[in-house]
Z-matrix of the N, CA and C atoms (Angstrom, degrees):
N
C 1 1.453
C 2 1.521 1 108.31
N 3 1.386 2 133.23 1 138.93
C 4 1.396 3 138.65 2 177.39
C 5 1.002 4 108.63 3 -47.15
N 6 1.602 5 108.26 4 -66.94
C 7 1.819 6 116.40 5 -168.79
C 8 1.485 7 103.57 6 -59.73
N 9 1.217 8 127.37 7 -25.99
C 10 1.279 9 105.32 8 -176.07
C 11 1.931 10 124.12 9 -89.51
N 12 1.695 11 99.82 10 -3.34
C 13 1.354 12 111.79 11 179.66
C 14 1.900 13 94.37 12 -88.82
N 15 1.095 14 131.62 13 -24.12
C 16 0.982 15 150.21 14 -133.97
C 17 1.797 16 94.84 15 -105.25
N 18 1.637 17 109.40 16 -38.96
C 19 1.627 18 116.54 17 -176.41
C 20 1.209 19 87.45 18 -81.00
N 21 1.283 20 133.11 19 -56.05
C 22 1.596 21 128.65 20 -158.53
C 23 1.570 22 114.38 21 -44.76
N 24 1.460 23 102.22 22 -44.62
C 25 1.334 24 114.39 23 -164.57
C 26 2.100 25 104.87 24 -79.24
N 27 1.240 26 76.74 25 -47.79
C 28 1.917 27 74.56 26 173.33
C 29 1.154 28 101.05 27 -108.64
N 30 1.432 29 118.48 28 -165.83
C 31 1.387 30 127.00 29 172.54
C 32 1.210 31 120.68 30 -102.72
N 33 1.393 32 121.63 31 134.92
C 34 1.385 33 108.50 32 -167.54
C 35 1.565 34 105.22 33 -115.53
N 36 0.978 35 116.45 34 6.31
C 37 2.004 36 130.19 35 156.96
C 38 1.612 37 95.32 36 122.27
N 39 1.460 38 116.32 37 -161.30
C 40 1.519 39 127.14 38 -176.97
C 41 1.128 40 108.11 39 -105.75
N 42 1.367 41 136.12 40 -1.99
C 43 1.458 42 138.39 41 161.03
C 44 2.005 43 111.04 42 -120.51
N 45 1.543 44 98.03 43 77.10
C 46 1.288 45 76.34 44 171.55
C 47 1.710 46 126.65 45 -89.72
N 48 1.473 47 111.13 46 16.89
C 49 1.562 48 110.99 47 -171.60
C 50 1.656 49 87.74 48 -93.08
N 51 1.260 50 137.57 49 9.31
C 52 1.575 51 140.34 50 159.40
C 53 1.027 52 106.30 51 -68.69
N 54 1.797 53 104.31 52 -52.92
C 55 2.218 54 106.06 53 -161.75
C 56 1.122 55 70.30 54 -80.43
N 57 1.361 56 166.68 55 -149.13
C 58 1.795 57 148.99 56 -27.13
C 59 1.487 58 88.44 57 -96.11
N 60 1.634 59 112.26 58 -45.20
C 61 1.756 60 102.43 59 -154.71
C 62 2.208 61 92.97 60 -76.57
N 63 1.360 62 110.28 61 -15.26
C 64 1.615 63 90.96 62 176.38
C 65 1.715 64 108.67 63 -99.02
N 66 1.120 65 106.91 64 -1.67
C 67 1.671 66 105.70 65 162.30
C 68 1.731 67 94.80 66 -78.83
N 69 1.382 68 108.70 67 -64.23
C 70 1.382 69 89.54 68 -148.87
C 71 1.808 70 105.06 69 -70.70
N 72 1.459 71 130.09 70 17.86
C 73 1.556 72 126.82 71 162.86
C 74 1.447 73 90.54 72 -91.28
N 75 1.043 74 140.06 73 -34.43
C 76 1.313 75 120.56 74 -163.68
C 77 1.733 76 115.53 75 -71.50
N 78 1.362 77 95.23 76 -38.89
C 79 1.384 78 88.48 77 -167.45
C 80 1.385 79 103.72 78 -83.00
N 81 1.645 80 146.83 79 -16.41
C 82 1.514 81 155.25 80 116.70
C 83 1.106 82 99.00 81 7.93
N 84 1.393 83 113.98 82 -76.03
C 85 1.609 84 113.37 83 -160.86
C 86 1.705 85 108.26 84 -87.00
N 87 1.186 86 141.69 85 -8.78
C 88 0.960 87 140.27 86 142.67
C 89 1.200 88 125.77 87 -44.08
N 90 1.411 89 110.26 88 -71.60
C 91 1.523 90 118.38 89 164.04
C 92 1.454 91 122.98 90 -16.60
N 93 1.667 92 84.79 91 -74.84
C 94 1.907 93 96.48 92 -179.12
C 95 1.693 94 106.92 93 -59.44
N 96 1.227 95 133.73 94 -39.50
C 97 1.146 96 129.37 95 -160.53
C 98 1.990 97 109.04 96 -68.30
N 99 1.710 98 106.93 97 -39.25
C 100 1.371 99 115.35 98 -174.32
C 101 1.918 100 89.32 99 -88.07
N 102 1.333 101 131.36 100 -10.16
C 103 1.463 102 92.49 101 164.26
C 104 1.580 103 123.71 102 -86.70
N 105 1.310 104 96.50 103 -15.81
C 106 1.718 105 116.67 104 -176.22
C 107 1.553 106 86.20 105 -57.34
N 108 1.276 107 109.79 106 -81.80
C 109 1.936 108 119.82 107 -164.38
C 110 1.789 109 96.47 108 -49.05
N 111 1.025 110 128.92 109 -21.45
C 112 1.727 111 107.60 110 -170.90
C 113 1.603 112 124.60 111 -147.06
N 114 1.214 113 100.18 112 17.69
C 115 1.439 114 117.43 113 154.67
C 116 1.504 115 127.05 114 -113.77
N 117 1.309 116 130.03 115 143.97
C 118 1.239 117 150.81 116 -155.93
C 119 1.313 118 100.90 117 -74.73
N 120 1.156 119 136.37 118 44.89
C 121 1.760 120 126.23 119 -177.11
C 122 1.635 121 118.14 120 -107.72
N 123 1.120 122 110.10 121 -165.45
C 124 1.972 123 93.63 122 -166.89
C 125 1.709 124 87.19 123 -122.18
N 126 1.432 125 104.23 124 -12.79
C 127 1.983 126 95.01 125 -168.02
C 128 2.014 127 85.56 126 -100.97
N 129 1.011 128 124.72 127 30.40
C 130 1.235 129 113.30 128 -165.49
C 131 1.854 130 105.88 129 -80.04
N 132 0.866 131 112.45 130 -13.05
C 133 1.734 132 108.17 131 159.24
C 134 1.433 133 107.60 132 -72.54
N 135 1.421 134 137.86 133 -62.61
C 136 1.048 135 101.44 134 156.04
C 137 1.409 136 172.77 135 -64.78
N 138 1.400 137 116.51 136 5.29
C 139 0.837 138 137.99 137 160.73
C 140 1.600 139 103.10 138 -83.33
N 141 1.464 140 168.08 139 -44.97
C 142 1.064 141 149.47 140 124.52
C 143 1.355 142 136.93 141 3.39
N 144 1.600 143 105.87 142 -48.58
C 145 1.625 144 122.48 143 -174.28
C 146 1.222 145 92.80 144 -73.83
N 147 1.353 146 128.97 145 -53.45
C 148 1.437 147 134.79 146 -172.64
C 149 1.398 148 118.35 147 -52.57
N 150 1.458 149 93.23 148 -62.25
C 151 1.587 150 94.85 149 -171.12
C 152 1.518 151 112.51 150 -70.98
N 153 1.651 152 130.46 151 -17.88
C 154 1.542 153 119.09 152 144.91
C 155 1.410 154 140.14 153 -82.08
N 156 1.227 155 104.03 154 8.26
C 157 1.368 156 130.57 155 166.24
C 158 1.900 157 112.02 156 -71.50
N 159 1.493 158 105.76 157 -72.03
C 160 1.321 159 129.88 158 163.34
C 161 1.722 160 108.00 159 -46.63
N 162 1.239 161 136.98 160 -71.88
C 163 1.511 162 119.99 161 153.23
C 164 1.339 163 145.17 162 -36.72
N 165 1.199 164 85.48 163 -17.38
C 166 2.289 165 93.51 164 170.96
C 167 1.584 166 89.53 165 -112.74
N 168 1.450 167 159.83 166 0.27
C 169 1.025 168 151.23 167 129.34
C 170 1.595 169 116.78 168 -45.42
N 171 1.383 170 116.72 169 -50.94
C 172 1.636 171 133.16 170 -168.94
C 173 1.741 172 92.37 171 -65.45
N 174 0.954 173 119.51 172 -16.39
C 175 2.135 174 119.93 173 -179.46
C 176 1.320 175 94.97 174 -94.61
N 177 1.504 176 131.50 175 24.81
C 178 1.554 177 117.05 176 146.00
C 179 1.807 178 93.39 177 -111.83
N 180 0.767 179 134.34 178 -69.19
C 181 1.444 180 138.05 179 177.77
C 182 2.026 181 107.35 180 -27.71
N 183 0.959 182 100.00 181 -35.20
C 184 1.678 183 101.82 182 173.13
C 185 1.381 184 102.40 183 -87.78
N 186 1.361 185 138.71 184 -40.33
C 187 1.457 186 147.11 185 171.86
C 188 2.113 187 105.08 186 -60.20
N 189 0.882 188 94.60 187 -48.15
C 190 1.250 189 104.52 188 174.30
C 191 1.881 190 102.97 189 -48.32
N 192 1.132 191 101.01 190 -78.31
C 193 1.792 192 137.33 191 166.92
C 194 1.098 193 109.48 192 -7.80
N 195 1.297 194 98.03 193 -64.23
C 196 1.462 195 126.04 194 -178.57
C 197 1.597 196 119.65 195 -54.81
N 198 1.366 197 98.84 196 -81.69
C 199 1.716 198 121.74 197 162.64
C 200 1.442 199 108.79 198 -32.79
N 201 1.167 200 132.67 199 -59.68
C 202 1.551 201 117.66 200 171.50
C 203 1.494 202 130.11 201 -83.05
N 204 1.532 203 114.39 202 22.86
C 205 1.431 204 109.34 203 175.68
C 206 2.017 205 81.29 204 -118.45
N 207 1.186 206 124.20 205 4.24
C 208 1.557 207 95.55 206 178.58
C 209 1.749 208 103.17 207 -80.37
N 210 1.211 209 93.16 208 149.85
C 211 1.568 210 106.58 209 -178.78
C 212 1.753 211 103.10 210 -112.45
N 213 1.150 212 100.91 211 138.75
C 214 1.691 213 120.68 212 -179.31
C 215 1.688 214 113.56 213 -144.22
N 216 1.483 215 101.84 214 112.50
C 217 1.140 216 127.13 215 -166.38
C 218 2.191 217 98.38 216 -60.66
N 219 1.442 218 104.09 217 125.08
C 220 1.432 219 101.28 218 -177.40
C 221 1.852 220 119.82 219 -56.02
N 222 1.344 221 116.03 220 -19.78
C 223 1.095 222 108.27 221 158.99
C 224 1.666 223 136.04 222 -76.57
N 225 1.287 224 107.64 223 15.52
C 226 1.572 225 113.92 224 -179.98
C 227 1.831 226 94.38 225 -129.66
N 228 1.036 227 118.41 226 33.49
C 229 1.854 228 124.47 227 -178.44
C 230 1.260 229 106.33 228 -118.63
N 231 1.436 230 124.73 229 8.98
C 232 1.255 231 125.38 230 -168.28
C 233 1.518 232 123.42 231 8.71
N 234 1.395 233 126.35 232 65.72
C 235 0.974 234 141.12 233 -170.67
C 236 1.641 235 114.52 234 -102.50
């Protein structure tokens, strides 16, 4: 698999089952969203609502993503 030759070589943070499961919603809701806008179908609003629905959902899973790969040195945790 690319992405996974791709983590080895860089770092891909300490949760990478976050990045695969918010790659793989993104491109879900992508999908559905560009067949809604450009295929000939009759439910094609829904398939739109959904698939930008499901992409502004996938910005907690990257927030998530995010938030646990920041690193903070134990002397600034005032602990």
């Amino acid at each position: 698999m690319l992405l996974g030759r791709l983590c080895r070589r860089r770092s891909c943070g300490r949760c990478v089952l976050f990045l695969y499961l918010a790659i793989l919603v993104d491109v879900v809701g992508l999908v559905l969203l560009l067949v809604g806008i450009f295929a000939s179908l009759s439910y094609w609003d829904f398939l739109v609502y959904t698939g930008a629905l499901i992409l502004a959902l996938s910005l907690l899973l990257w927030t998530t993503w995010y938030s646990i790969n920041i690193e903070l040195p134990l002397e600034q945790m005032n602990l």
